[in-house]
N, C-alpha and C positions, 0 to 999 in steps of 0.2 A: 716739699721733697717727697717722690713717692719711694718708699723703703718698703716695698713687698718684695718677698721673696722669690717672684718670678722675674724681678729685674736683675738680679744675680748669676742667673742661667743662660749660659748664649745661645741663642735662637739655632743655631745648627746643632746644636748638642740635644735640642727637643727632635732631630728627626732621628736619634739611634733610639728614642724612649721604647717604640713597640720590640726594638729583638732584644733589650733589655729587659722589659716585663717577661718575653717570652720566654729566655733565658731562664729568668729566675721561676718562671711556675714550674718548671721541669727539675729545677734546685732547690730542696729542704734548707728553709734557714740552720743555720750552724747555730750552734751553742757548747761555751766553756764550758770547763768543770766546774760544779757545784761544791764539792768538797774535796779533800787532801786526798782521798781514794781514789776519787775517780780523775786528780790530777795524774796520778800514779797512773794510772791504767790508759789518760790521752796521751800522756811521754810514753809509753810503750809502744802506743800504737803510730805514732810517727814512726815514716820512712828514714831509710837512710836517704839523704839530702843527694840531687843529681852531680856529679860532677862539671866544674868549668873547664874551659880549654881556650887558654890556658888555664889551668890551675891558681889561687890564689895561693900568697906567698902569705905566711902565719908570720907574726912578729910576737914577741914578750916584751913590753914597752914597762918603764917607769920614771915617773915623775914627783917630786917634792914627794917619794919614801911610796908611795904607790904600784901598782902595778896595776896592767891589762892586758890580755891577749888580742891582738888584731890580726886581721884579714886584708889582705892586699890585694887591688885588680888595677895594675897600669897598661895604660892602652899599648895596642900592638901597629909597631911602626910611624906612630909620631910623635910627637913631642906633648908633654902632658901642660896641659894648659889650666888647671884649675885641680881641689885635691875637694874629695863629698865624701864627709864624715855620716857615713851611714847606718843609723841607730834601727836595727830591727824590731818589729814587735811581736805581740804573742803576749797579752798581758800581763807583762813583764812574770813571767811564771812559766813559759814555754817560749817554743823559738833559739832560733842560734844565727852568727854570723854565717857560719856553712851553709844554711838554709838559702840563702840569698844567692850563693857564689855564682846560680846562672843567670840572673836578673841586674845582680852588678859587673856583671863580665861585659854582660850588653851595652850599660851603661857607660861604661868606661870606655869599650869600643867608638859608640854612640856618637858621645860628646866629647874624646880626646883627653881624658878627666881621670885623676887617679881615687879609686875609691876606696873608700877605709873604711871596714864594718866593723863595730865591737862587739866580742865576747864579753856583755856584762854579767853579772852572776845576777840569777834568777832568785823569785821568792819561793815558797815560802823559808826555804833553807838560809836564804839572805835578801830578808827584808829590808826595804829601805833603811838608812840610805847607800844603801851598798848597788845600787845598779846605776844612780846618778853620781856616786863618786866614779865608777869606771868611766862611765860617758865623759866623763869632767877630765881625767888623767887622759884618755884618746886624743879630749880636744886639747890640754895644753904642750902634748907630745908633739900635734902637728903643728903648732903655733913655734914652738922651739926650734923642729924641724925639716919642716915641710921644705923651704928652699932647701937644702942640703940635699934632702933625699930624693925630691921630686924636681926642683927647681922652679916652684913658685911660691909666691906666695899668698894665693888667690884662694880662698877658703870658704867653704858651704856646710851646711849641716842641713839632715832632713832625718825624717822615719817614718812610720805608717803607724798609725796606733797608737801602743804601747808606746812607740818610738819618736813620736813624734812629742808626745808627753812628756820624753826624754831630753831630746831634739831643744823643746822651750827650756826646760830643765838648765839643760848645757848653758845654751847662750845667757840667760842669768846669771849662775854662776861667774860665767867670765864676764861679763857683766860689772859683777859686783868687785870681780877684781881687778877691773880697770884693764881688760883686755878687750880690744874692738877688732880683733885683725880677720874676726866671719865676717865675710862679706855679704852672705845673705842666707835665706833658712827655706826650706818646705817643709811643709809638717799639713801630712795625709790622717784625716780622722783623726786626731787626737783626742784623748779625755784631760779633760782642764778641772774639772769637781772633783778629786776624790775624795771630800770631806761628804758626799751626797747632802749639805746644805743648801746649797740654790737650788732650783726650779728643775734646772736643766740636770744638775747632781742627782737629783732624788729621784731622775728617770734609770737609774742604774745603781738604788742603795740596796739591793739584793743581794750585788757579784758576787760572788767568792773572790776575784782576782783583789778587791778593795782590801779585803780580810786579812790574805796570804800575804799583800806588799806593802799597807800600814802598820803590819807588825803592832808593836804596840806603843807606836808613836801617839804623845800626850794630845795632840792637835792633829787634825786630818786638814785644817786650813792654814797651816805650814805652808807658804810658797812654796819651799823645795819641793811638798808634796803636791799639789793642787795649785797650779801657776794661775789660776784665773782669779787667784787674790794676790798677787805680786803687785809690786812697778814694773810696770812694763816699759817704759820711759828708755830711751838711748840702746833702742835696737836696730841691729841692718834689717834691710828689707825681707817681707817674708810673703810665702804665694803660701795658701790654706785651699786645702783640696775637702772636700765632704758630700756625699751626693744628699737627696732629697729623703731617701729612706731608712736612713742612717740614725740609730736612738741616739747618737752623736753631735744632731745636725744642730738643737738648740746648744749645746756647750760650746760649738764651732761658732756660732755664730753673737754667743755672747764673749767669745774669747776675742773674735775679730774686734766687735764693738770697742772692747777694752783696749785692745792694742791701736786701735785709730783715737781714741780720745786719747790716750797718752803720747800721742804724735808721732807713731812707727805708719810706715808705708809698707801696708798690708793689704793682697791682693787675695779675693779670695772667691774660690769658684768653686758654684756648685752644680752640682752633677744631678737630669732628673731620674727620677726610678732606679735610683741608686742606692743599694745596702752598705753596711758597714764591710770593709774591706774589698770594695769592688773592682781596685784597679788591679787587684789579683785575677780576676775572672776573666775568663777569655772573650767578650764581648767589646762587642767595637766602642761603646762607651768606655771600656773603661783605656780601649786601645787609644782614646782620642783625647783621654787626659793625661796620658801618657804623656802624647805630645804635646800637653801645654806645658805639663811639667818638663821636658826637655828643652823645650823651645824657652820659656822662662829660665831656667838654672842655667845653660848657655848664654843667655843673652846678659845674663848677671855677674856672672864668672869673666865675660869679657868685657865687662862694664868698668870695674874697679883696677887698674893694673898695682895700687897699689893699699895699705890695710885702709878703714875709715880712719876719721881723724878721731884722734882720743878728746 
């Protein structure tokens, strides 16, 4: 079996590779804050977030003594056919559900799909496990109430990042609680090490963001913290996004490894000349995983009409 990683990349996604380098030589790589100062000074310099239109509808949800604030985008003019628990990222330290409101407004248009973004609280102010207990309250909010509110019961989770780290987070949890009613997951770049122990970890034991959201958790190889030492065993299906230039790409692809030997059916596509966060960037790559990611999350939402079996 050949397992190189050019059998991973679909041959039409190597013809946007030249306006993606091109792209990016004209674009300074980004880089987080290094320290609590200069976290301080990137939250200042964040915009205020664009408006949607519609507008999303803010909820204050709680659950088993909990609370979270949500974000709501149901489509306009048909019937919502699936509910995407939308975990934002911003290593776990920046970022907001507002952020998103014009990217899930799309979404929800898109695909006919109601989407739920959560306001988890950020570190360092609240470090783990305070950003995966919100994620976890979101998802058992929509689990209780999704038919009621929306009228299905067809259920996804994804994030970019941060959120996608989240995203694994979540489904575990319910998981562990003998809840199976997601249907299926995307999770864009995610970081699966944050103990920086493996290979792929220690390509990023520098961060700040590791510091500011381990708080000062005894173990960084805590599944809740660093899901690439879970079970991963008795998950719905998940599509994994990461391109080629991503300091991401070896935890992506040791995360997948882990999830196919524990027997989940995990799809996962990589992107060439692709940085961390690229399906943000205005470049037809990252416009063309957009559409795989749509074209998958559709195809999965109308796949299951009813939850998996426990």
């Amino acid at each position: 079996m050949d397992l190189g990683l050019t059998n991973l990349i679909d041959p039409r996604r190597r013809l946007l590779a030249d306006q993606s380098r091109a792209f990016y030589e004209k674009r300074p790589a980004g880089r987080g804050p290094n320290s609590s100062e200069e976290l301080r000074a990137f939250r200042a310099a964040v915009a205020s977030p664009a408006p949607a239109n519609p507008p999303a509808v803010e909820e204050f949800v709680t659950v088993d003594g909990r609370s979270a604030t949500l974000r709501i985008h149901t489509p306009v003019d048909t019937t919502v056919k699936g509910v995407f628990l939308e975990i934002h990222g911003g290593g776990f330290y920046m970022g907001s559900a507002a952020a998103g409101d014009v990217r899930n407004r799309r979404l929800a248009d898109t695909l006919g799909i109601a989407v739920v973004s959560v306001d988890y609280r950020l570190a360092p102010e609240h470090p783990w496990p305070a950003a995966p207990d919100d994620c976890e309250t979101a998802a058992l909010w929509l689990v209780e109430h999704a038919q009621e509110r929306f009228g299905t019961t067809k259920l996804a989770v994804g994030g970019a990042s941060a959120g996608a780290t989240l995203a694994m987070k979540t489904l575990l949890r319910l998981r562990n609680r003998g809840i199976t009613e997601f249907n299926c997951a995307v999770l864009q770049f995610g970081t699966y090490d944050l103990s920086a122990q493996t290979p792929a970890g220690r390509l990023i034991a520098d961060e700040y963001f590791l510091d500011a959201y381990a708080g000062a958790a005894p173990d960084r190889t805590d599944p809740d913290l660093s899901p690439i030492y879970a079970d991963l065993s008795n998950l719905p299906p998940i599509l994994m996004v990461v391109g080629t230039a991503d300091i991401l790409l070896q935890d992506n692809l040791a995360m997948a490894a882990r999830l196919s030997a524990c027997g989940a059916d995990v799809d996962l596509r990589v992107y060439p000349d692709s940085p961390h966060g690229f399906t943000g960037h205005p470049t037809p790559m990252a416009q063309a995983a957009l559409d795989d990611i749509h074209t998958w999350l559709d195809g999965h939402l109308s796949r299951h009409p009813n939850p998996l079996p426990r």
